[in-house]
Backbone bond lengths (Angstrom), bond angles and torsions (degrees), N, CA, C in turn:
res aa  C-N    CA-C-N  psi(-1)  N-CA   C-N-CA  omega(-1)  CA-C   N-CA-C  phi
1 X - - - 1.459 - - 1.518 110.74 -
2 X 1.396 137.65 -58.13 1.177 154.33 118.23 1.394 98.03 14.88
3 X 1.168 146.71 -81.06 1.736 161.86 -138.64 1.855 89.74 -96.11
4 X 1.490 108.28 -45.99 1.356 83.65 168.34 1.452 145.67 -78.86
5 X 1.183 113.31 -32.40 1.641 130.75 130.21 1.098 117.83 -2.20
6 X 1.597 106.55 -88.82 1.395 99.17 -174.32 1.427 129.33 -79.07
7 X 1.534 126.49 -5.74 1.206 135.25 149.77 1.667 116.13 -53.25
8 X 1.203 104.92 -45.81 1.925 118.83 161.19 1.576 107.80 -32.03
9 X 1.233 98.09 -63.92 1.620 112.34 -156.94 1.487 94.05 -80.36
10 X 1.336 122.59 -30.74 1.712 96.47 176.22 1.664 132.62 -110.44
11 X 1.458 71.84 32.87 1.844 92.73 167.20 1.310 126.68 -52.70
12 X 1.125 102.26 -66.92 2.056 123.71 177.01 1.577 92.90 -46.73
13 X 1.615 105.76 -62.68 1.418 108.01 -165.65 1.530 123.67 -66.31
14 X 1.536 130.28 4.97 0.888 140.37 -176.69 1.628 93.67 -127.98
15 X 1.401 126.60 -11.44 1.699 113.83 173.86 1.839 100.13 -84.13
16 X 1.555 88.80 -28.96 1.849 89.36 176.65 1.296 132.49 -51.32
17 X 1.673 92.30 -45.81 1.399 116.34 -169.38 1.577 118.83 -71.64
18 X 1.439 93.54 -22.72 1.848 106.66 179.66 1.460 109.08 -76.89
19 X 0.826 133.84 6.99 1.409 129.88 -167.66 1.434 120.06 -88.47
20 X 1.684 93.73 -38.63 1.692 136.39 -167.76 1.772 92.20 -87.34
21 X 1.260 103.69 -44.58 1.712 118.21 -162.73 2.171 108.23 -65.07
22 X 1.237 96.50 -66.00 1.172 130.74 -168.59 1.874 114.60 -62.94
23 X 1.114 121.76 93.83 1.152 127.33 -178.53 1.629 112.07 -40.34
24 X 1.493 99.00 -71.45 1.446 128.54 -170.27 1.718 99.03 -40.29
25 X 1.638 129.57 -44.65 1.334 127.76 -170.62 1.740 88.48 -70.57
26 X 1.798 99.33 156.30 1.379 116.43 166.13 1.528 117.42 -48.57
27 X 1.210 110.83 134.80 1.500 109.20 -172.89 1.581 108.46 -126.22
28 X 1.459 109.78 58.10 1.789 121.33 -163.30 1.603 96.43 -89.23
29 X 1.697 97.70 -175.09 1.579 118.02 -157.04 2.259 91.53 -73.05
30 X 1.721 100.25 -26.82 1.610 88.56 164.03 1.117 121.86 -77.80
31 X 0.883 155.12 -31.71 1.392 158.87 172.68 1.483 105.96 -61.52
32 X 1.120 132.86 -65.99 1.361 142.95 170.00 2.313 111.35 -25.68
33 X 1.548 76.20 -70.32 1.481 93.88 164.52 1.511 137.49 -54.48
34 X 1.209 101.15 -30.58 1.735 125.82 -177.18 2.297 89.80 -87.40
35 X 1.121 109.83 -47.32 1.403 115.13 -178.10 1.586 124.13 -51.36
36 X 1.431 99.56 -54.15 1.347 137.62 160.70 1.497 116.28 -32.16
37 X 1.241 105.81 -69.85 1.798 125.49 -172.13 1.561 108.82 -79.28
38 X 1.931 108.44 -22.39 1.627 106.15 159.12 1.383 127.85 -68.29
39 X 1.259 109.60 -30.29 1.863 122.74 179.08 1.806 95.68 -96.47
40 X 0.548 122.10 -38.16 1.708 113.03 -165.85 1.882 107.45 -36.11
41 X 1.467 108.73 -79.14 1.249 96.87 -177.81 1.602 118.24 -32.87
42 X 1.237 108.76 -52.25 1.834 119.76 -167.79 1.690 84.87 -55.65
43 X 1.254 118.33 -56.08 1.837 99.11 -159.09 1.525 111.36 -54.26
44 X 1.954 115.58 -38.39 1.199 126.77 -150.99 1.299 81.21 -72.97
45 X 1.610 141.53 -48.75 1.663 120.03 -172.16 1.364 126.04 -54.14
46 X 1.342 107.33 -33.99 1.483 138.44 -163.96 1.390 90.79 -69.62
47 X 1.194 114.12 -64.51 1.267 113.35 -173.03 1.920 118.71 -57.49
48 X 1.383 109.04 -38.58 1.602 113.46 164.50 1.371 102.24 -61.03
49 X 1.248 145.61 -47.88 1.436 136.04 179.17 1.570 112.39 -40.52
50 X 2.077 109.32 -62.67 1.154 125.73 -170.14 1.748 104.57 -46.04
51 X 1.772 103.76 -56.62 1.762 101.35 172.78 0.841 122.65 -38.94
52 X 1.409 144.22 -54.25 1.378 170.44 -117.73 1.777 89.49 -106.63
53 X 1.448 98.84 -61.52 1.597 88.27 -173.48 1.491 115.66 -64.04
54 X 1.596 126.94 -59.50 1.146 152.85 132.53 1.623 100.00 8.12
55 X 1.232 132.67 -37.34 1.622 129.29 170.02 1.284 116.63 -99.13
56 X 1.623 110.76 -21.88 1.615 108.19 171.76 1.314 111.17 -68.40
57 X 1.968 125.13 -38.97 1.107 125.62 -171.28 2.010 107.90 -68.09
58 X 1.216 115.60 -28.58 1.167 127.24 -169.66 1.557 108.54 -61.45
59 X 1.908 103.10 -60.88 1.138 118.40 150.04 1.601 140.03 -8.11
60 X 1.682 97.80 -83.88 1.157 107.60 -175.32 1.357 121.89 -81.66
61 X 1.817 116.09 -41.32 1.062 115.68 -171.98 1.866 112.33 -85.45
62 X 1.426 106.51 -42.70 1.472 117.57 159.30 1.419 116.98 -32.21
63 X 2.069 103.74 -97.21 1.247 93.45 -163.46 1.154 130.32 -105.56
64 X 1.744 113.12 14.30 1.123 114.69 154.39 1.657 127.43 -67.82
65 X 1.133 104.99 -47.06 1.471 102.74 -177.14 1.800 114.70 -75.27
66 X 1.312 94.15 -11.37 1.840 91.51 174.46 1.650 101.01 -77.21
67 X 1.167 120.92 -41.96 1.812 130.06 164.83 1.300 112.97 -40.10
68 X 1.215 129.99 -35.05 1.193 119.87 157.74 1.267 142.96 -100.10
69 X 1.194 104.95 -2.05 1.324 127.53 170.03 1.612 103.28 -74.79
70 X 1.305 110.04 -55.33 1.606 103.23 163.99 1.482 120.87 -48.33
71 X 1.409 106.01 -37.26 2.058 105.23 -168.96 1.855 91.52 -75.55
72 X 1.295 129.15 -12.63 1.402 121.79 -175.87 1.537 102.05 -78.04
73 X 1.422 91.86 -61.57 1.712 111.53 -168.62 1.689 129.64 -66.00
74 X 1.307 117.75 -2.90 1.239 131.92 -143.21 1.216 81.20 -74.25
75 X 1.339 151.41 -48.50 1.605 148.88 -164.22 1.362 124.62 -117.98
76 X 1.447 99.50 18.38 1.552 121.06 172.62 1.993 107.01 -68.93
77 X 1.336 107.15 131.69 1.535 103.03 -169.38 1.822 109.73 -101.84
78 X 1.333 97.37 -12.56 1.484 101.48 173.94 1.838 111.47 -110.55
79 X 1.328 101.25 118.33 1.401 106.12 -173.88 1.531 113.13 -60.73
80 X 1.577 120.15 -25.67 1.399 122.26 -177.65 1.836 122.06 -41.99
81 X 1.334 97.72 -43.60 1.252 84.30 -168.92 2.273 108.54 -92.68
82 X 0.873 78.62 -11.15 1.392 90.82 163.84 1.284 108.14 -73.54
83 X 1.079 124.50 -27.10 2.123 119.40 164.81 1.204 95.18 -98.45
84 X 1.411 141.38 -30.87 1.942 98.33 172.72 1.489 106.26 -78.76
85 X 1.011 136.59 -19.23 1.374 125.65 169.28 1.533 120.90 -62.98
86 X 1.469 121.17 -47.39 1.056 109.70 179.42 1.486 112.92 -75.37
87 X 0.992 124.86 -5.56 1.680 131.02 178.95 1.419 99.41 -93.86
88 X 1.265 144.92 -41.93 1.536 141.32 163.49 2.162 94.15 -46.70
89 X 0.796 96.31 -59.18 1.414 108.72 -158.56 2.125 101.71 -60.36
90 X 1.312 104.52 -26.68 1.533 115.85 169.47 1.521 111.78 -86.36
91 X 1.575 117.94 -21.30 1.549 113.79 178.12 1.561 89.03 -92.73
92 X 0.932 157.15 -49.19 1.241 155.99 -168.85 1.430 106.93 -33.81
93 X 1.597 93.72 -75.05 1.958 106.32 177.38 1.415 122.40 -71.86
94 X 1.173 103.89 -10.50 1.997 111.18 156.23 1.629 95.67 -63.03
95 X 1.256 107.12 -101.03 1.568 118.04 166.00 1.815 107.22 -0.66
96 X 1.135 126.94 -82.99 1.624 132.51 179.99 1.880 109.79 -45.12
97 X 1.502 102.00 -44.48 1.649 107.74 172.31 1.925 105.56 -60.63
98 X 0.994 106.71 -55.01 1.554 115.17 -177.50 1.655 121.23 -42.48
99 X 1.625 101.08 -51.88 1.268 112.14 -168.58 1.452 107.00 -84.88
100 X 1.981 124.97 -23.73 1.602 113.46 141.23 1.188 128.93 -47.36
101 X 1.178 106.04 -38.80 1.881 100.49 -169.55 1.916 101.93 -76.71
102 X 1.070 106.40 -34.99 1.754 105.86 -177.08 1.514 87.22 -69.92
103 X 1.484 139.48 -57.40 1.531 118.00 -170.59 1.749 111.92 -51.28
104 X 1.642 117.23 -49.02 1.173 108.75 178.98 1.388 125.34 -50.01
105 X 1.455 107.78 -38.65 1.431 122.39 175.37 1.622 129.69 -37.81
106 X 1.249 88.43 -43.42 2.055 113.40 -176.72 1.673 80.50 -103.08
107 X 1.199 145.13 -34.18 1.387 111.72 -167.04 1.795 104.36 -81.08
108 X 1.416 120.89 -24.31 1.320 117.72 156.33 1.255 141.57 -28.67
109 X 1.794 87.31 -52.73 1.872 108.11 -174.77 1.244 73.16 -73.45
110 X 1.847 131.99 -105.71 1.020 127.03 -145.83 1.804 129.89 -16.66
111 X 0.943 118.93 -33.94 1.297 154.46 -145.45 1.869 82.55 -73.35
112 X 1.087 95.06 -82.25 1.566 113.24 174.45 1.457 111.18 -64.07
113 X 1.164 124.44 -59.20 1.743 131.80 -165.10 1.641 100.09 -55.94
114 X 1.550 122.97 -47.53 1.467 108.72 163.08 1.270 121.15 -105.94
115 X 1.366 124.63 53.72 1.264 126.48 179.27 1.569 118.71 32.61
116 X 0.920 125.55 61.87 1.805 132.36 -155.37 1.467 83.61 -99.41
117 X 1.353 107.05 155.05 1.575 111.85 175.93 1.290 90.28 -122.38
118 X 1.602 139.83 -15.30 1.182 124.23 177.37 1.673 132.18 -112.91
119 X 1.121 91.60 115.81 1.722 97.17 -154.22 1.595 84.14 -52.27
120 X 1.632 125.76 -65.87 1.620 95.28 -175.15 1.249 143.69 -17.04
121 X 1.523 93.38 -66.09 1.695 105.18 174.54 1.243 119.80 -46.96
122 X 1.550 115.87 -26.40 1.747 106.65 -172.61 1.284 105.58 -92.40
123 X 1.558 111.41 -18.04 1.259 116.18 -164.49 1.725 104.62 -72.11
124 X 1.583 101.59 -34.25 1.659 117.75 175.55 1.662 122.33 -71.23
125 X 1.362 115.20 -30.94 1.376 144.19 137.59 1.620 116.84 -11.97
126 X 1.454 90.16 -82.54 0.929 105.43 -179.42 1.720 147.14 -70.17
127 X 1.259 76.86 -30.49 1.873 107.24 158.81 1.605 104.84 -59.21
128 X 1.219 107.85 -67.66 1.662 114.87 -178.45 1.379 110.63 -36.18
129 X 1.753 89.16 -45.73 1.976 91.41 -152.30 2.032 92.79 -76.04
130 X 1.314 130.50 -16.16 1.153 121.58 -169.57 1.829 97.11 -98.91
131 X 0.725 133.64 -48.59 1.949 135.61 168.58 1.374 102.73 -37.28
132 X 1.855 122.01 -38.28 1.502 116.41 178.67 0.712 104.59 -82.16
133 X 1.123 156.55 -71.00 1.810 169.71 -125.05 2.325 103.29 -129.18
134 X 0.999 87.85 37.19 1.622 87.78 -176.55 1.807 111.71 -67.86
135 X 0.906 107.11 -34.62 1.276 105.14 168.99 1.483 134.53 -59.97
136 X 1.533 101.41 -44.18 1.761 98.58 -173.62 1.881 93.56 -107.94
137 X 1.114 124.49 5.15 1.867 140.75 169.56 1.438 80.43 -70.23
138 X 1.620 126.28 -60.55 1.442 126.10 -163.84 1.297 111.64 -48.26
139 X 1.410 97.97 -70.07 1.750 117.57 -176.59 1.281 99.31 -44.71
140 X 1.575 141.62 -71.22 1.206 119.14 -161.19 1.074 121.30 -63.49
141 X 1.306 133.38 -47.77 1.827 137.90 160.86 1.520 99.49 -34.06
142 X 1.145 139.63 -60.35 1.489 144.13 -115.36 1.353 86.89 -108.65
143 X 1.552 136.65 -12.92 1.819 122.15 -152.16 1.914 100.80 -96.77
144 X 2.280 94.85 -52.68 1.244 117.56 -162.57 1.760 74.01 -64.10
145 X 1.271 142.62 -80.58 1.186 141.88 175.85 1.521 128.26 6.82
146 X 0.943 106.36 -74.39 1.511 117.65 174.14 1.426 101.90 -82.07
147 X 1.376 161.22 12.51 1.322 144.17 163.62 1.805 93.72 -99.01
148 X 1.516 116.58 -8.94 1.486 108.82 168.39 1.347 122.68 -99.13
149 X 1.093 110.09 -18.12 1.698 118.24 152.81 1.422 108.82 -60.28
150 X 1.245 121.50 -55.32 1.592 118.09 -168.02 1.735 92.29 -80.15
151 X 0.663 138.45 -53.64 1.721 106.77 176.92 1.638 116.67 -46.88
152 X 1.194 126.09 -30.82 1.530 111.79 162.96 1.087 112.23 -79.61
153 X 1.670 141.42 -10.43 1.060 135.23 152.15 1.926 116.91 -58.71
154 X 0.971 93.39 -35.99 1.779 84.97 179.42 1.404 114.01 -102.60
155 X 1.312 113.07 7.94 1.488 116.21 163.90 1.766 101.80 -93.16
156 X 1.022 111.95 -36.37 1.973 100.63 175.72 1.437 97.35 -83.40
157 X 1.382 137.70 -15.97 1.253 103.29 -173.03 2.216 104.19 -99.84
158 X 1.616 99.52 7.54 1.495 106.27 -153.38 1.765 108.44 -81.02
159 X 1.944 79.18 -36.31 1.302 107.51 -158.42 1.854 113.61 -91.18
160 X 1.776 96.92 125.18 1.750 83.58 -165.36 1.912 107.80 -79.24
161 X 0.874 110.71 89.14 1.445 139.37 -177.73 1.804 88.60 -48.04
162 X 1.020 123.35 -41.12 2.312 114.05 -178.47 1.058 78.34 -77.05
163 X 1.269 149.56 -56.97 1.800 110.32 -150.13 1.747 111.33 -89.51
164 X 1.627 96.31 -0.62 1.820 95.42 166.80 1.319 115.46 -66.28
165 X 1.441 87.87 -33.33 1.776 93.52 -148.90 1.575 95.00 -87.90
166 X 1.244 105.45 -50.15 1.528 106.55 162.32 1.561 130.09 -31.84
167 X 1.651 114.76 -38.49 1.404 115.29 -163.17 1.473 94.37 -113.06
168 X 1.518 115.70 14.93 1.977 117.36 170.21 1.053 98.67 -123.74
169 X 1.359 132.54 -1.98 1.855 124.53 178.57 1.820 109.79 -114.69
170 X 1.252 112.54 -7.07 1.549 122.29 -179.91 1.664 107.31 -113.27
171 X 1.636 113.85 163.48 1.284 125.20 175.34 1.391 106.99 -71.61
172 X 1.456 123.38 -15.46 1.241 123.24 -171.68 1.769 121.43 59.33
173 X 1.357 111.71 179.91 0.743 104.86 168.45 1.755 135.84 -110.28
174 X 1.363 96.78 10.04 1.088 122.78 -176.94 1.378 117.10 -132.75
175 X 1.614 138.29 136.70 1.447 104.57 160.16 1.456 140.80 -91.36
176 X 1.556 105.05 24.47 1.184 126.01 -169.27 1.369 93.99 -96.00
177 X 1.266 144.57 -25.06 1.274 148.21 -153.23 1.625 117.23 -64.57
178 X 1.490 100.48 -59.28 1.639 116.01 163.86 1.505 115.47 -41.87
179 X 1.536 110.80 -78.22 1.075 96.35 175.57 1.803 145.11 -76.39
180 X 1.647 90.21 15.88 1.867 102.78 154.22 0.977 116.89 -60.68
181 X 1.739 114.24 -60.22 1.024 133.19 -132.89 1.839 84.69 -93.49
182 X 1.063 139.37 -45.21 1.295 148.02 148.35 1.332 112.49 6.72
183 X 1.614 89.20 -83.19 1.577 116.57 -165.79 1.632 111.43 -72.86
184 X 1.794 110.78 -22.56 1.573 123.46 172.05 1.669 90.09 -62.22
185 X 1.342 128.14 -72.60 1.110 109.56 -167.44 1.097 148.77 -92.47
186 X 1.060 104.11 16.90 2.094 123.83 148.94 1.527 116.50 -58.44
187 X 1.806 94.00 -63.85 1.532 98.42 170.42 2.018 118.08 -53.27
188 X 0.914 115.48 -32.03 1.560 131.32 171.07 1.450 99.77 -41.89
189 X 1.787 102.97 -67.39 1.502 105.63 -149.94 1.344 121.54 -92.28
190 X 1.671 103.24 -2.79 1.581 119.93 151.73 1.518 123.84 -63.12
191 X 1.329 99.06 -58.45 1.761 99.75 164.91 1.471 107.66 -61.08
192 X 0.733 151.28 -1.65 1.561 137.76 160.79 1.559 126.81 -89.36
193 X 1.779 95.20 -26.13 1.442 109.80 175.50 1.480 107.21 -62.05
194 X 1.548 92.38 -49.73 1.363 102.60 -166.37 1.500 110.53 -71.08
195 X 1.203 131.30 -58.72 2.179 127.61 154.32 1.313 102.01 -7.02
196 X 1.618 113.68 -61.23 1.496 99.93 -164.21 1.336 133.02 -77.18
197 X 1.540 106.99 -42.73 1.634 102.50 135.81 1.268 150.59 -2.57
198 X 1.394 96.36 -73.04 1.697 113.65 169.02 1.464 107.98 -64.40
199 X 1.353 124.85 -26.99 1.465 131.61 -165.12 1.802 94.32 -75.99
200 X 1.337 105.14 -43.55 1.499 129.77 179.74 1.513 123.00 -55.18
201 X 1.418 112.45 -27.13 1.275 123.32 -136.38 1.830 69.16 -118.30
202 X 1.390 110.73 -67.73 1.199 114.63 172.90 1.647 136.31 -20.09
203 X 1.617 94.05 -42.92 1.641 114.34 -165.29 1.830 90.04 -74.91
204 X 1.347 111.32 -53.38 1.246 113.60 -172.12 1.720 115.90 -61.90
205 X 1.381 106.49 -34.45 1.974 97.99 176.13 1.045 80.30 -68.43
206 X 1.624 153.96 -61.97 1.734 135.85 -159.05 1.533 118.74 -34.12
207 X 1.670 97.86 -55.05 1.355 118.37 178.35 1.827 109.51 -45.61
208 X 1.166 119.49 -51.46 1.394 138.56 -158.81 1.250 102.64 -84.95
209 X 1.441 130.62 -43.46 0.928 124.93 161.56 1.671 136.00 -65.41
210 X 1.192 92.34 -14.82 1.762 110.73 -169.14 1.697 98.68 -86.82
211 X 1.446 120.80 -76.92 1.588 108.71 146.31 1.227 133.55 -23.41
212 X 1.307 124.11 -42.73 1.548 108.29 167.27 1.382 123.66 -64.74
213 X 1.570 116.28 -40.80 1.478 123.15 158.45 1.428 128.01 -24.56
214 X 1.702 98.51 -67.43 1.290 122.09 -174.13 1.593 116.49 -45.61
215 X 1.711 87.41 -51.97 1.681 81.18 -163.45 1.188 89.18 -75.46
């Protein structure tokens, strides 16, 4: 009786949820919008959590440990090791920034993937689920990731940047030239927006899919 109840009660909430779920149903600018305004609050907390952490790492690993690195160094006569320290001490809080953004990352999917209403909980979720599985949590965040870095890597190295700069800093010889070269690289830096995106969009079905595995 109990089991039927609460199967009762999560009817609506499971006809809701199909909408978002379900390929085959219409997937228009209402639906989209109606989807949108269901996750929004949950992201906007999520996202105060992510800050929150994002200042502890700054905090602790930043400028606390540079504070003591000064109370060590203050009468140190060779500056050398005072730059590998503070450069250990800058890969550190890279490293600490990284491994927030991969927790936020899965606490996102999660966020949505089990309909969580509490950004904490997913946020705690998600922490767990990346500390257990940190390695291949890495790899999937870390792959779609870096193939969107390297497309702006082969767009600065693709693009002949002297004859840009050349054909936007001279009268040219044409006056059509500027605004080619203009309009060439708008269209350029849209297709790249858009690569990375998809690279983006990508990392996250990984994410969603990788959790669904797991559990």
């Amino acid at each position: 009786m109990r089991g039927s109840r609460g199967d009762a009660a999560r009817r609506p909430y499971e006809a809701e949820r199909a909408h978002f779920r379900d390929p085959d149903l219409p997937q228009g600018p209402f639906a989209f919008f109606r989807d949108a305004g269901r996750y929004a609050w949950r992201m906007v907390r999520l996202m105060i959590i992510g800050l929150i952490c994002y200042w502890l790492v700054f905090l602790v690993l930043n400028q606390g440990f540079a504070r003591l690195t000064r109370r060590w160094t203050v009468a140190a006569l060779d500056d050398r090791p005072v730059f590998w320290i503070n450069l250990g001490i800058g890969l550190v809080t890279v490293v600490g920034l990284l491994f927030v953004n991969l927790v936020m990352d899965y606490a996102r999917v999660n966020l949505v993937r089990e309909e969580e209403t509490s950004a904490v909980l997913a946020f705690l979720s998600s922490l767990g689920f990346s500390l257990s599985r940190l390695r291949k949590a890495l790899a999937v965040y870390a792959i779609p990731s870096l193939l969107g870095v390297g497309l702006l890597v082969v767009y600065r190295l693709v693009v002949p940047w002297s004859f840009v700069n050349e054909s936007l800093g001279s009268a040219g010889w044409s006056h059509l030239r500027e605004p080619l070269v203009l309009a060439l690289l708008f269209f350029g830096q849209q297709a790249i927006m858009l690569g990375r995106y998809w690279f983006r969009v990508a990392a996250w079905a990984s994410e969603w899919s990788y959790c669904g595995g797991a559990n």
